[in-house]
N, C-alpha and C positions, 0 to 999 in steps of 0.2 A: 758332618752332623750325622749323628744315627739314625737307622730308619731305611727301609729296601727304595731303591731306587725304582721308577715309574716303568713298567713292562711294556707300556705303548704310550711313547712320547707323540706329542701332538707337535707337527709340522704345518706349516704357513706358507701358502704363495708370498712373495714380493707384495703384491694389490692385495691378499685376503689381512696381513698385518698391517697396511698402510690405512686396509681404513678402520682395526680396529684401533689403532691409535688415534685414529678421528675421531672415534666415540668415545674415544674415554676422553679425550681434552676437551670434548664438547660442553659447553656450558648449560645447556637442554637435557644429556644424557641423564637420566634416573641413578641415584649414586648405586643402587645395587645395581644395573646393568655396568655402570663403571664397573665397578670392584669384582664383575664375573669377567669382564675385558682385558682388566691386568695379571687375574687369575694365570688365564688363557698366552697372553704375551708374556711374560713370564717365563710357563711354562715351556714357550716357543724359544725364545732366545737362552734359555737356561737348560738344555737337557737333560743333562747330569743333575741338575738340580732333586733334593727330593722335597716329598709335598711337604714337609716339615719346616726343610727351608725355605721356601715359599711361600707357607704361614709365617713366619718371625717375621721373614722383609713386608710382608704386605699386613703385618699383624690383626692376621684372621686366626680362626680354629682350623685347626688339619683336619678337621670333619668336612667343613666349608668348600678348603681346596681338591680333597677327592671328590666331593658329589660333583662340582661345575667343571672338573677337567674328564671327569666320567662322562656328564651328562654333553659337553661341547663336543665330546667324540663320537657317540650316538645320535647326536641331531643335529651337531653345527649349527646350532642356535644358543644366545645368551639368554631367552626367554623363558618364562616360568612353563612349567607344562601343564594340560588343563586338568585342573581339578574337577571332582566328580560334585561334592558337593550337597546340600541336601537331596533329596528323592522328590521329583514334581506332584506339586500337589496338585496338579489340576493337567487334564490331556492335551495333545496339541490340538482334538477337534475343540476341544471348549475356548482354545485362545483361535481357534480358525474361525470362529463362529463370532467370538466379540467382533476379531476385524470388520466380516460379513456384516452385521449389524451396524457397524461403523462407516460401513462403506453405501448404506441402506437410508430410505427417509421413515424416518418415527412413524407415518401415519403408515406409510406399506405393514408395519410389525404390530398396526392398529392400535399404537399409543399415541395419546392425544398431545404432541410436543410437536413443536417447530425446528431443535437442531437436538442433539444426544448429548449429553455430558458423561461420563465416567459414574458415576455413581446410576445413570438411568441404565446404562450399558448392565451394568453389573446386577441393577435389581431384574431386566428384562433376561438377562440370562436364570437366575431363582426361579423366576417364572415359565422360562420355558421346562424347568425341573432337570438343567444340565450339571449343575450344581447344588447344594445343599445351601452354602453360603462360599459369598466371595468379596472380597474388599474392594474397594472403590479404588484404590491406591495402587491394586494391581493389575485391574484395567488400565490407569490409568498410564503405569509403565508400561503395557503393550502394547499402547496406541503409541507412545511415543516410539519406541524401539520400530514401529513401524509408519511413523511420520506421519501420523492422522491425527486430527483435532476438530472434529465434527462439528465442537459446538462455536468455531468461526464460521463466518461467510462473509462472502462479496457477493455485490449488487452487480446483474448484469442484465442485459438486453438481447434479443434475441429479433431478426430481423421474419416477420414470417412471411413477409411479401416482398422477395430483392428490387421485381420487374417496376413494383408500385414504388417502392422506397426509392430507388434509383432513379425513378422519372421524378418523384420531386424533389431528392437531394443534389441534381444534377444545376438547377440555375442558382441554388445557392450557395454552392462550392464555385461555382463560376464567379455569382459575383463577389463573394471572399478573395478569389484570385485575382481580379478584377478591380478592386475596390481604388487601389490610390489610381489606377488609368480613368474612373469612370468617376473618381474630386475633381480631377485636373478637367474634365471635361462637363463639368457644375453637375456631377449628380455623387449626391452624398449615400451610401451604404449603413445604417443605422442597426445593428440588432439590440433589440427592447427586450427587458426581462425585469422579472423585480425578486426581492430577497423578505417573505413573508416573515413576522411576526419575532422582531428583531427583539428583546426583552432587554432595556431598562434594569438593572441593581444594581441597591446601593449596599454595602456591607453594612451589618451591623455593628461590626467588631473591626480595628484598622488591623494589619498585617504588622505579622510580628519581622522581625529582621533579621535574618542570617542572623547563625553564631558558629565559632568549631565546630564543627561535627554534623550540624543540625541545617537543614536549607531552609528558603524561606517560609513562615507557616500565613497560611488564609485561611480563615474563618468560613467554614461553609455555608452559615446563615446570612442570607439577606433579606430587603424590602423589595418588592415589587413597586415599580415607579413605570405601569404600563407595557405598553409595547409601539411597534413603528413598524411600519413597510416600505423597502427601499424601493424605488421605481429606477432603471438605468437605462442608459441607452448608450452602446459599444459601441463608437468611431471606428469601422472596420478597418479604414486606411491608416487611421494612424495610430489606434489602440486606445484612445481618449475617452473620458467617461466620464459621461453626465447624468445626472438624477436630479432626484428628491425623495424626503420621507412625508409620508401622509399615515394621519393616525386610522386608516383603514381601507380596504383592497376591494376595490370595487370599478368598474369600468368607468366609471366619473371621474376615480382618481387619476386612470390611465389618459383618460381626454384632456385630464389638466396638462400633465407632463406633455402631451406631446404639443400642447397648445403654449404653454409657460415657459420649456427649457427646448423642446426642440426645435420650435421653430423660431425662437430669436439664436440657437446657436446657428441656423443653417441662416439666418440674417448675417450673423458674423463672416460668416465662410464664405457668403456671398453665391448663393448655389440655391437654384430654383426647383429642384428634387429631389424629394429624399425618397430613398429605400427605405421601407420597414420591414426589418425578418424577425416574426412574429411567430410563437408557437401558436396553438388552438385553444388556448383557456380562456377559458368564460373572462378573466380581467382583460385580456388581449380583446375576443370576441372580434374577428377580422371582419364578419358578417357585417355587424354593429357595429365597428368602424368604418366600413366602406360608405352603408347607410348614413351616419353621421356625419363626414365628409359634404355625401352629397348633399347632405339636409343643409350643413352650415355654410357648404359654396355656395348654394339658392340663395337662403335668403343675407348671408353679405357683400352676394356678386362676386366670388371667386369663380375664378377660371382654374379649375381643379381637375385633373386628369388621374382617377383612382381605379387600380387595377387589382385584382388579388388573385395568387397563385394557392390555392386549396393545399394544406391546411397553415404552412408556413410564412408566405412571402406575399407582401402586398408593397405597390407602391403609388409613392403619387406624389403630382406635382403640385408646386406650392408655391405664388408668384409672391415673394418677398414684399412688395408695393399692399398688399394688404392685409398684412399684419401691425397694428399700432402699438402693443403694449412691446416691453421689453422688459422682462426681470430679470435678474440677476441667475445665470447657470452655474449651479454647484458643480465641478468639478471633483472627482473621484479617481486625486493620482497614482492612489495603493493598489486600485484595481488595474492598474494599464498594464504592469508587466505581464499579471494572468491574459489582460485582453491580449496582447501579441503575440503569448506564445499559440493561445488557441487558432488565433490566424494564420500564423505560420501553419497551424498542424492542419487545419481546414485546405488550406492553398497547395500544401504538401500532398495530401491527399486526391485535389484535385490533379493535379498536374500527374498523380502515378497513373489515375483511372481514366 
């Protein structure tokens, strides 16, 4: 075929054509990296060959086959090279500066906001006069390009007293580890908690049903039909959960439950002390449950033995012979898995520290 022959043919190791042939049989390869691969092999296994022939067999333009046999010989890359592009319209301090901002709390830069979003980013830069105008869009690409998103957050905790925290997280990680040796030996482990202000609705509209294309659709509108408060009490040994709902949250409610479900469950169980791990909240009120205790063993003649550990953990014992009523305990099986993993993690914890 006509046409000068290639003044510097392109040579291949053994391993440098083995894997360009992996890249071009690859199913992942980008067709134009393919078709600069076979340019290139080709040109390898053909010397003689000229670019001419090399366009017909691989029917490309003979412009095509000189730039990528040009450009493979200069960089050894099948890769585009980087374009210059438009001209920045804005400095790298002004994108060093969103970051900063980004990396910043609203109220330090004396804006009265809780997290930043993209568009506050972008108005607090106007104001600081680093800019004239800037798009919210392209803050918002240079937060991502650098993996910030300011206006999430996670809740966390912060311990600011270890010495303090550690003396009272210490018996209740105990008896979490503790908990099935100290059934077997008639003392039951209970932690009480309750689940405020559970809302009742009813749709107004039924749900529509899948179709193609489309998932299912819910009506956002509903009725209000109240609220409820779940009261619980976590089986530490075996993960079990018992409650009730009460239409309001009040220390009265918490005296029922432990008078109505927990102590005809520790009837069942047959076990004459319970543990209570109780947080500090006024429906808890450990104070006011120790006192009430003592007030209702006085005057029905229990032999009540009530201890409380500030501000967590209080127990006491509770001679089964005088309790009469017996209601019925709801049981709460959806929540055991959560309850066991937590104990596993509690026991886990214990047992590192």
């Amino acid at each position: 075929m006509r046409g000068p022959k290639p003044q510097t043919p392109i040579r291949l190791t053994e391993a440098e054509a083995e894997t360009l042939r992996r890249l071009v049989q690859a199913r992942t390869t980008p067709q134009a990296q393919a078709l600069r691969g076979r340019i290139v092999l080709a040109a390898h296994e053909h010397p003689d060959w000229t670019n001419q022939q090399i366009a017909q067999t691989l029917a490309v333009a003979d412009r095509t086959v000189r730039t990528w046999r040009r450009s493979f010989l200069e960089t050894a890359s099948l890769d585009d090279l980087p374009r210059p592009g438009a001209p920045r319209r804005f400095s790298p301090e002004v994108r060093a500066q969103a970051t900063a901002l980004a990396c910043s709390l609203p109220q330090t830069q004396g804006v009265p906001l809780a997290r930043w979003s993209g568009a506050e980013i972008a108005q607090r830069l106007q104001q600081l006069h680093l800019v004239d105008h800037i798009a919210a869009s392209t803050v918002s690409r240079w937060l991502a390009a650098e993996r910030l998103r300011p206006w999430r957050y996670h809740s966390w905790q912060h311990i600011h007293d270890p010495v303090s925290f550690l003396e009272r997280a210490r018996p209740i990680l105990h008896l979490y580890a503790c908990a099935q040796a100290l059934l077997a030996e008639g003392c039951w482990v209970v932690c009480a908690d309750e689940k405020t202000s559970i809302q009742a609705r009813t749709a107004l509209e039924p749900p529509e049903p899948a179709s193609p294309g489309h998932p299912l659709r819910q009506s956002p509108r509903y009725r209000r039909q109240g609220a409820l408060h779940l009261f619980v009490g976590l089986s530490v040994a075996d993960g079990l959960v018992s409650g009730r709902c009460a239409a309001r949250k009040r220390f009265v409610d918490f005296q029922d439950v432990v008078r109505d479900v927990l102590v005809p469950a520790a009837r069942q169980r047959k076990v004459q002390t319970i543990r209570l791990i109780l947080d500090n909240g006024t429906t808890h009120a450990p104070k006011r449950l120790q006192a009430w205790l003592a007030a209702t063993a006085q005057a029905e003649d229990w032999r009540v033995t009530f201890e409380v550990l500030e501000p967590f953990l209080s127990t006491a014992a509770i001679p089964d012979h005088r309790w009469s009523s017996s209601p019925r305990v709801a049981t709460l099986p959806f929540l055991a898995r959560c309850a066991r993993s937590e104990k596993e993690r509690l026991s886990a914890l214990c047992q590192g520290g």
